[in-house]
C-alpha positions as CSV (number, residue, x, y, z in Angstrom):
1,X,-86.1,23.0,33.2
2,X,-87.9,25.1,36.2
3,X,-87.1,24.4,39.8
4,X,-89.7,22.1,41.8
5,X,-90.9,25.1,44.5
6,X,-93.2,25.4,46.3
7,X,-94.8,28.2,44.1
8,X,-94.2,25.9,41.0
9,X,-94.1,22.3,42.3
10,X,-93.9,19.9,39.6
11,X,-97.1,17.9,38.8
12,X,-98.1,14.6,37.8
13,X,-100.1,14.0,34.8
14,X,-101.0,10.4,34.2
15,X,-100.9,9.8,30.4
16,X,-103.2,7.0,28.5
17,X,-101.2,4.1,27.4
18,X,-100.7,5.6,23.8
19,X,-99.3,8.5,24.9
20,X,-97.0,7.1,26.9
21,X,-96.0,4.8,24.3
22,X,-95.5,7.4,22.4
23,X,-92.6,8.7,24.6
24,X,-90.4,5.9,25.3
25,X,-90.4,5.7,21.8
26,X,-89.1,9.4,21.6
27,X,-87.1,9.0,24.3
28,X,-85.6,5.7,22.1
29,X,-85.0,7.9,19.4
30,X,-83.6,10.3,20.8
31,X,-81.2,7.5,22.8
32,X,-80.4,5.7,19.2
33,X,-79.7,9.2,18.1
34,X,-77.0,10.0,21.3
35,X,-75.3,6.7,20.7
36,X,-74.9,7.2,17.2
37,X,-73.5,10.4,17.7
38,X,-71.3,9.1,20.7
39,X,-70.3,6.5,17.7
40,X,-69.1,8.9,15.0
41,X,-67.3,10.9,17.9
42,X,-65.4,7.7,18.6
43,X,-64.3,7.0,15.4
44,X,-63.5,10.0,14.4
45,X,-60.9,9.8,17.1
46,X,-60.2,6.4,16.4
47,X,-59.5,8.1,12.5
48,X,-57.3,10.5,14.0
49,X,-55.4,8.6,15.8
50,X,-54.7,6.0,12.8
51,X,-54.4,9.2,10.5
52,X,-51.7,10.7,13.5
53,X,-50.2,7.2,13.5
54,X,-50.0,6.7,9.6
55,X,-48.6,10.1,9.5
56,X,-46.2,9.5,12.3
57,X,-45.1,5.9,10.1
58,X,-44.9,8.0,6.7
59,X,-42.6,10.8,8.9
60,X,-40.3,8.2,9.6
61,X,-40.0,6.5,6.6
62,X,-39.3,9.2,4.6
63,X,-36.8,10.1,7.3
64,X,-35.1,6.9,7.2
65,X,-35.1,6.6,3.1
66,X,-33.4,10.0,3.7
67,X,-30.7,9.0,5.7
68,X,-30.4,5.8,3.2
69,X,-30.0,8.5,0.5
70,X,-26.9,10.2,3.0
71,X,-25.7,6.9,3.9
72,X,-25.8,5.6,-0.2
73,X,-23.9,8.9,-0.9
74,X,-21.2,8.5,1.6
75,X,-20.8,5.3,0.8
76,X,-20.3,5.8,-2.8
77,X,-17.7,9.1,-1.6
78,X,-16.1,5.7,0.7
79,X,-15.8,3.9,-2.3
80,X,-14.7,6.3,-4.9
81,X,-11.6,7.4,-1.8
82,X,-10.9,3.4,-1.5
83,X,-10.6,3.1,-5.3
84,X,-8.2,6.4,-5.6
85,X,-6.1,4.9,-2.4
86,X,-6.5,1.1,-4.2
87,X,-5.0,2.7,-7.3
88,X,-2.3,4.8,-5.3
89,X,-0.9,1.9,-3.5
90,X,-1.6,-1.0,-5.6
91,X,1.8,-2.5,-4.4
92,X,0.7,-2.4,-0.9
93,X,-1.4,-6.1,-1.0
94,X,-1.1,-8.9,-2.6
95,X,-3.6,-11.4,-3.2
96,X,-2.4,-14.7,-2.2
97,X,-3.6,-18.0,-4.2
98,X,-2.9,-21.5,-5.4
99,X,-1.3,-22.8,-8.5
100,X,-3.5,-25.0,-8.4
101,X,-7.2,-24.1,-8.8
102,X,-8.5,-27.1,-7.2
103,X,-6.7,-26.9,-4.3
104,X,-8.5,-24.8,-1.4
105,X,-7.3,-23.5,1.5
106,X,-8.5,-23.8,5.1
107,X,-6.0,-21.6,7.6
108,X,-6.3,-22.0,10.8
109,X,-7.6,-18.7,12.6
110,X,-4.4,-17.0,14.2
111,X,-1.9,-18.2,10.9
112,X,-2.1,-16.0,7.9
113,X,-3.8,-16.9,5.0
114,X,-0.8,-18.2,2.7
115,X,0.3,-21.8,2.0
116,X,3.8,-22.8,3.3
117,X,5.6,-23.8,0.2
118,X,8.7,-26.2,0.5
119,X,10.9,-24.9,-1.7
120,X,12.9,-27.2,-3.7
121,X,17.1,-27.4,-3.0
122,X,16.9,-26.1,-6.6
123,X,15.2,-23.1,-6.4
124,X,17.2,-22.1,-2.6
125,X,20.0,-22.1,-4.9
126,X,18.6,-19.9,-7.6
127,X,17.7,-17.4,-4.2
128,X,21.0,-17.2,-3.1
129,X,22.1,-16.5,-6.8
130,X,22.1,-12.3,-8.4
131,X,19.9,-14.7,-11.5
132,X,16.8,-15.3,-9.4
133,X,14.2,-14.1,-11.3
134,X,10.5,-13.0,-10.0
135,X,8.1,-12.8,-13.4
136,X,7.4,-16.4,-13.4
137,X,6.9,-17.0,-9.4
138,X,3.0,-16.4,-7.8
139,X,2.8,-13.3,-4.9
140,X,2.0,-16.4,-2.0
141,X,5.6,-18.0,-3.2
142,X,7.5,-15.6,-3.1
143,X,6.3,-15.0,0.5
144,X,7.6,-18.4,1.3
145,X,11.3,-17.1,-0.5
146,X,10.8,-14.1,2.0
147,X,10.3,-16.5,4.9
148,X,12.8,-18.8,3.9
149,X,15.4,-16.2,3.9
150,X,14.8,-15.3,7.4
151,X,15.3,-19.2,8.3
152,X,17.8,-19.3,6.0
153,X,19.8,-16.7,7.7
154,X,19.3,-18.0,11.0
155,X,17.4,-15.1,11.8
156,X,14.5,-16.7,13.5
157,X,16.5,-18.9,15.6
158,X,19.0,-16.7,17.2
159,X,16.8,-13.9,17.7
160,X,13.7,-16.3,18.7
161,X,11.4,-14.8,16.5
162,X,7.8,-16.3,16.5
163,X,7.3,-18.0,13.2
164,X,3.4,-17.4,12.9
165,X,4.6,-13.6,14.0
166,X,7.1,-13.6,10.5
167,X,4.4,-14.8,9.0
168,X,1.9,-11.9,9.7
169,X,4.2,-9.5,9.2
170,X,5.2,-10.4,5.6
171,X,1.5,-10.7,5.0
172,X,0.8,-7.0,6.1
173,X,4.0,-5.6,4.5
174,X,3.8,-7.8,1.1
175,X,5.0,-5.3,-1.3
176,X,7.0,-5.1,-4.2
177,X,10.1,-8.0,-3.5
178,X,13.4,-7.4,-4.0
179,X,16.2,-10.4,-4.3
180,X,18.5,-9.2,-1.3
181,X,19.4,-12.5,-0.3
182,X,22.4,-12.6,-2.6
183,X,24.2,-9.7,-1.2
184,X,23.7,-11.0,2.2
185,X,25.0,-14.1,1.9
186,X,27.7,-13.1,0.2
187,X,28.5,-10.6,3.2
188,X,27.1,-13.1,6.0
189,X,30.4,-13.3,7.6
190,X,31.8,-9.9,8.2
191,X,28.7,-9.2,9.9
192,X,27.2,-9.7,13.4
193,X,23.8,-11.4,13.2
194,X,22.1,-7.8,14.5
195,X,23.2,-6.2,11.2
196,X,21.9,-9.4,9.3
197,X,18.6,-8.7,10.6
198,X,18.9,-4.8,10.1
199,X,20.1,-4.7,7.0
200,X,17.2,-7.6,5.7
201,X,14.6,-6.0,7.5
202,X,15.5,-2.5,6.0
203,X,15.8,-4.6,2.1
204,X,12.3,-5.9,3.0
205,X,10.9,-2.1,4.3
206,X,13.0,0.0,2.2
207,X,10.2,0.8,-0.4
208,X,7.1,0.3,1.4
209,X,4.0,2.5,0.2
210,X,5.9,3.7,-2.1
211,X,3.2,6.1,-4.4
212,X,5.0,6.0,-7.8
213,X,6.2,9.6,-7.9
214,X,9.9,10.2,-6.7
215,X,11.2,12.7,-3.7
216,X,11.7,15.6,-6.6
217,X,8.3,15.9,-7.6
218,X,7.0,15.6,-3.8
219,X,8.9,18.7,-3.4
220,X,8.4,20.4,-6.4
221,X,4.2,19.6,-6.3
222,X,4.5,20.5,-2.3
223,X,2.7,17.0,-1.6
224,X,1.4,16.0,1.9
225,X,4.8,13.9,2.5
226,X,6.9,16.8,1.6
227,X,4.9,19.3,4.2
228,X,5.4,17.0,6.8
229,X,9.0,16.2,6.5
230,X,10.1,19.1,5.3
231,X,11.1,18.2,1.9
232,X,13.8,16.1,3.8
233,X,14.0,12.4,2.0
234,X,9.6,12.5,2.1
235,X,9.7,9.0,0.3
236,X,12.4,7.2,2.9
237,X,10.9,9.2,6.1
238,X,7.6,7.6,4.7
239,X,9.0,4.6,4.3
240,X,10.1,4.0,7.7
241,X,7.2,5.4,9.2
242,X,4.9,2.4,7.8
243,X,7.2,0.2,8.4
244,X,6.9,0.6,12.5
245,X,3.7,1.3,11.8
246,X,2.9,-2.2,11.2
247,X,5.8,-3.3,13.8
248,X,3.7,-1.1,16.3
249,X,0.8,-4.2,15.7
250,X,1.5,-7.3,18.3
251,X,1.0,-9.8,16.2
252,X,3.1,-8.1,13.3
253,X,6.0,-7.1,15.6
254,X,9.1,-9.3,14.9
255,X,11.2,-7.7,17.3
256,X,9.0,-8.4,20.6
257,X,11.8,-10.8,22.3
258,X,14.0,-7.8,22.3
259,X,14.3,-5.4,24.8
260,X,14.1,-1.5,25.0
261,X,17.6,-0.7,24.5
262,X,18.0,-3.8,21.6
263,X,14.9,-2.4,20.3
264,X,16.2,0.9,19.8
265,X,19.4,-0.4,18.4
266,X,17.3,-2.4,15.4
267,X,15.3,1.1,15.5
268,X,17.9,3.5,14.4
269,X,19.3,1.0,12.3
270,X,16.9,-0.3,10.4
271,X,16.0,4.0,9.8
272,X,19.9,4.6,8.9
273,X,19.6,2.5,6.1
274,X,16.3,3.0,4.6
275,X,17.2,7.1,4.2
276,X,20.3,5.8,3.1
277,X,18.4,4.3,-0.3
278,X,17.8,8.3,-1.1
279,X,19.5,8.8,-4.4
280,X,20.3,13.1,-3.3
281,X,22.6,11.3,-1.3
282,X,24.4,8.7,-3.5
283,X,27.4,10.6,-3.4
284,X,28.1,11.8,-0.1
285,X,27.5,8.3,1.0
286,X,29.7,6.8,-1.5
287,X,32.5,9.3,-1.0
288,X,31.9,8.7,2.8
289,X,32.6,4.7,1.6
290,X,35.5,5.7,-0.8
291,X,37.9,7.5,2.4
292,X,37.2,5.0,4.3
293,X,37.5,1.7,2.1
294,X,41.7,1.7,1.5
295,X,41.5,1.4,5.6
296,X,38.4,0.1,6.6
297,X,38.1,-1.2,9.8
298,X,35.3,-3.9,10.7
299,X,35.9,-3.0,14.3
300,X,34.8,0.5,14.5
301,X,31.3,1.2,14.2
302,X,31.3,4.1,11.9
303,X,32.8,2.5,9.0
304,X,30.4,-0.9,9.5
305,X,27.5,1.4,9.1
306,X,28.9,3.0,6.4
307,X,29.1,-0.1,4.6
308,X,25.9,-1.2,5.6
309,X,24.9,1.7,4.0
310,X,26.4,1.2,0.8
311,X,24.9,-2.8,0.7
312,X,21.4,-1.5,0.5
313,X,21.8,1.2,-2.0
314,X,22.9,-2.3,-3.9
315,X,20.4,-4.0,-3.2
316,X,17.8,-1.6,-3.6
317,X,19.9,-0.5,-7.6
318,X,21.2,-3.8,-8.0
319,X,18.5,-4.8,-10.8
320,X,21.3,-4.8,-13.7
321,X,23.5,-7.3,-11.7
322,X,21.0,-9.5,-13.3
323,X,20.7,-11.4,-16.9
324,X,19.0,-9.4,-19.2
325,X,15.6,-11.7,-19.0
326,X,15.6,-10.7,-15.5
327,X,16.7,-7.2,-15.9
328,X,14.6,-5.8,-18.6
329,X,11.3,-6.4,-17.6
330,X,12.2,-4.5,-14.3
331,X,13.8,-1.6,-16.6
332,X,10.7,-1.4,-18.4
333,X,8.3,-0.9,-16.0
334,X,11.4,1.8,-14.1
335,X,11.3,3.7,-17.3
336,X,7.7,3.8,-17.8
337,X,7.2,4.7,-14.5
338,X,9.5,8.0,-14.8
339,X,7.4,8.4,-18.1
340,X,4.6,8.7,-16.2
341,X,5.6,11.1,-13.7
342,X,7.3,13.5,-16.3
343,X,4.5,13.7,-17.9
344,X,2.4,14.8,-14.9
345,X,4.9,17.1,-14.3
346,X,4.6,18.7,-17.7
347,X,0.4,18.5,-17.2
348,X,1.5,20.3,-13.5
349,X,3.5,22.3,-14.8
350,X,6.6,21.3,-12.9
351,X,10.3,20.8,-13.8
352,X,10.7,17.5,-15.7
353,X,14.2,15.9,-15.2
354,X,15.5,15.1,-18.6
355,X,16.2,11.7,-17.9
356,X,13.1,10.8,-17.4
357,X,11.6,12.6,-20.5
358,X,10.2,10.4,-23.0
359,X,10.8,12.7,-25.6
360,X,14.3,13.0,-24.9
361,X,15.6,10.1,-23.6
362,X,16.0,6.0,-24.8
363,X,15.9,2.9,-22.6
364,X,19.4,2.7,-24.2
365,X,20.6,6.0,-23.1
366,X,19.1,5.8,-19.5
367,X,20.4,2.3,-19.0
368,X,24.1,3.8,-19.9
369,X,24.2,6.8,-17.6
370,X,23.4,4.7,-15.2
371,X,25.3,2.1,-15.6
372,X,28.7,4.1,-15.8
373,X,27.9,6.4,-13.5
374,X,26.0,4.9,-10.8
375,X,26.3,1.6,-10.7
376,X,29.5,1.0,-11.6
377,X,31.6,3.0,-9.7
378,X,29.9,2.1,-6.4
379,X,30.0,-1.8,-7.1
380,X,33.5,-1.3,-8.1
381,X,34.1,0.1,-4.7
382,X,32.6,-2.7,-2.3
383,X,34.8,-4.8,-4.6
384,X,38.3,-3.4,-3.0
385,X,36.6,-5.2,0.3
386,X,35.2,-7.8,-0.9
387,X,37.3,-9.0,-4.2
388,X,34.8,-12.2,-4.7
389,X,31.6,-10.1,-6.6
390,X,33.8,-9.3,-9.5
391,X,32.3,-12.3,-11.1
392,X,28.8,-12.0,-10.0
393,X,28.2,-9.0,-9.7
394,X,30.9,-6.4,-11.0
395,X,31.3,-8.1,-14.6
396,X,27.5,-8.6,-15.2
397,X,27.4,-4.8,-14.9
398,X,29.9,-4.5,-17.2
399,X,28.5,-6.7,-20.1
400,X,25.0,-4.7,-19.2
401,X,26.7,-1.6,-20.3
402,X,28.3,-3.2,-23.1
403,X,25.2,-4.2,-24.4
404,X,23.0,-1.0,-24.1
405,X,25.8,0.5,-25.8
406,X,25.2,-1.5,-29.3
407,X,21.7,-1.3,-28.9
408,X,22.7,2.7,-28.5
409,X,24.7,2.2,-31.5
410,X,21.5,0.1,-33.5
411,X,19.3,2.6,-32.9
412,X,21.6,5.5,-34.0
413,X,22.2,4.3,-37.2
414,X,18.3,3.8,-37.7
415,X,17.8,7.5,-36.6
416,X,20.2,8.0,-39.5
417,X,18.9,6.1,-41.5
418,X,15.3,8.0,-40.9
419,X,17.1,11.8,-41.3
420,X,18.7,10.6,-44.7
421,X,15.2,9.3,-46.1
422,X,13.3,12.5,-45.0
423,X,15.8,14.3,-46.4
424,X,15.9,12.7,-49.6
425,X,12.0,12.7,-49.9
426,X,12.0,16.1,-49.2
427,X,13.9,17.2,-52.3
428,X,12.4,14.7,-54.4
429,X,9.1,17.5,-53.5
């Protein structure tokens, strides 16, 4: 539009009511036509921004369903690891419940989950007795026998150990059980109370985590326990190590009314004998036993942990000191359990000790060996102290042996009974 000069000054021209009708409905037009245009500007933003916004929504989702996808997948890796580790250690929990279905339990919030069970006069006879048996007794009871035999021994009182604190520890350490009571109370007297309570605690620990496979094919297979104890005892150093472990925990330690230096004591103690329970040294401990046994002295120190020593390999090999409905079971599942490993040291490629070949070895043969040369000899030996096993414990090893040996001699006559057939069949083709 020109300037309004002086040389071009705008001019008024009156218009006729038509033609000025005429414009303000233009000018409408041309207003309806602005605001419509100002319309579809706006919602084209307003399109954009719900486009940008769904966009932004549809970003994030698929973000998040991707880090589901990560998250499923680690869980399932989680899973599959706590599975293998379930598998690995299935000895190292125990699930605790009723005999009775109908009966639930409500524990109160700082006391484990497992029913105290009053035992019967009865059955703390059978615990004190080389005859208790476990096959027929539920996980949760024989945590109350566990318990028990810390009462029983006067191990809570003297030391004033917290009950509820026993409780939780044999919750959290509730592995494989082993009837250890027998030999202690057979020894209660020559001992002070602190050895009672080593010497129980390292029965209870002595095994703990234990994965199934023994210290030769750790070595042999170069296993993560051999590395890091340098193919010295891997199982036992293991062992120990969970055990304080769990003693580490507050409300699993047993020992926290003792102090540093007490501590220590139970410490190296407890350690002693649980590296003790390696069979490599079975006979440099028993020698070590054997010198000193004709003049043993319960006064010096050496010789008592010597002895102590000797107990747990007892306890810990003991299992034919029991009748033979106790006994087999447990020899079953030892020899299946060598099965096992030999033959993943055949898969591996690793030496396979022959006794432990099931192509080359009976339950008959292994029970002898062992028997004759193993347990015998050693049981014999705590014997010249302590005359009054013969009967229960020395002479039930004996009739063991006795036994396996006609079983030997059964099955002998059925291999030759099997060569002769074959034989005879053979010439018959």
């Amino acid at each position: 539009m020109p300037h309004n000069t002086e040389r071009s000054p705008y001019r008024v021209v009156p218009l006729t009511g038509g033609q000025l009708a005429d414009k303000e409905e233009l000018f409408q037009n041309v207003l309806t036509q602005v605001a419509e245009q100002f319309s579809r500007a706006f919602k084209i933003n307003e399109l954009k921004t719900e486009v940008t916004n769904r966009l932004a929504m549809l970003e994030k989702r698929v973000e998040l369903e991707g880090m589901k996808v990560v998250e499923i997948e680690k869980c399932r890796s989680d899973i599959k690891k706590l599975r293998e580790e379930m598998a690995s250690r299935n000895n190292r929990l125990v699930t605790c419940h009723f005999l009775d279905d109908n009966k639930k339990l409500t524990p109160r919030r700082d006391v484990p989950s497992y029913p105290k069970y009053m035992l019967s006069q009865q059955t703390i006879d059978a615990l004190r007795k080389p005859a208790f048996g476990l096959w027929l007794w539920e996980s949760n009871e024989m945590l109350s026998c566990l318990e028990h035999m810390y009462h029983d021994l006067d191990l809570v009182k003297d030391f004033n150990m917290n009950p509820i604190t026993l409780k939780r520890w044999l919750v959290r350490r509730c592995a494989t059980y082993n009837n250890n009571n027998c030999e202690l109370c057979v020894f209660q007297e020559t001992f002070t109370q602190v050895d009672i309570l080593i010497l129980m605690t390292a029965a209870v620990c002595h095994d703990l985590d234990h994965p199934g496979y023994n210290n030769m094919y750790q070595i042999n297979a170069r296993t993560e326990l051999a590395v890091r104890y340098n193919d010295i005892s891997p199982l036992e150093n293991h062992h120990c190590a969970v055990a304080f472990q769990i003693f580490s925990q507050p409300d699993c330690n047993i020992f926290s009314t003792f102090d540093p230096e007490a501590f220590k004591q139970i410490r190296q103690g407890i350690i002693t004998l649980i590296l003790a329970t390696d069979m490599a040294r079975h006979g440099e401990i028993l020698d070590s036993f054997k010198h000193k046994v004709d003049s043993f002295d319960f006064t010096d120190e050496e010789h008592v942990t010597c002895l102590k020593m000797v107990l747990i390999k007892c306890c810990d090999i003991s299992n034919e000191v029991r009748p033979m409905e106790v006994a087999e079971p447990w020899a079953d599942c030892l020899l299946e359990e060598y099965f096992m490993q030999s033959d993943r040291e055949k898969a591996e490629g690793l030496p396979v000790a022959p006794f432990m070949d099931r192509e080359k070895v009976t339950k008959p043969t292994a029970q002898i060996g062992f028997i004759k040369f193993v347990l015998i000899p050693m049981f014999e030996t705590v014997m010249k102290l302590f005359p009054q096993i013969e009967d229960v414990m020395v002479q039930p090893l004996r009739e063991s042996r006795d036994r396996y040996e006609e079983l030997k001699q059964i099955d002998d006559a059925m291999n030759e009974k099997k060569k002769s057939e074959n034989l005879t069949m053979g010439k018959k083709k």
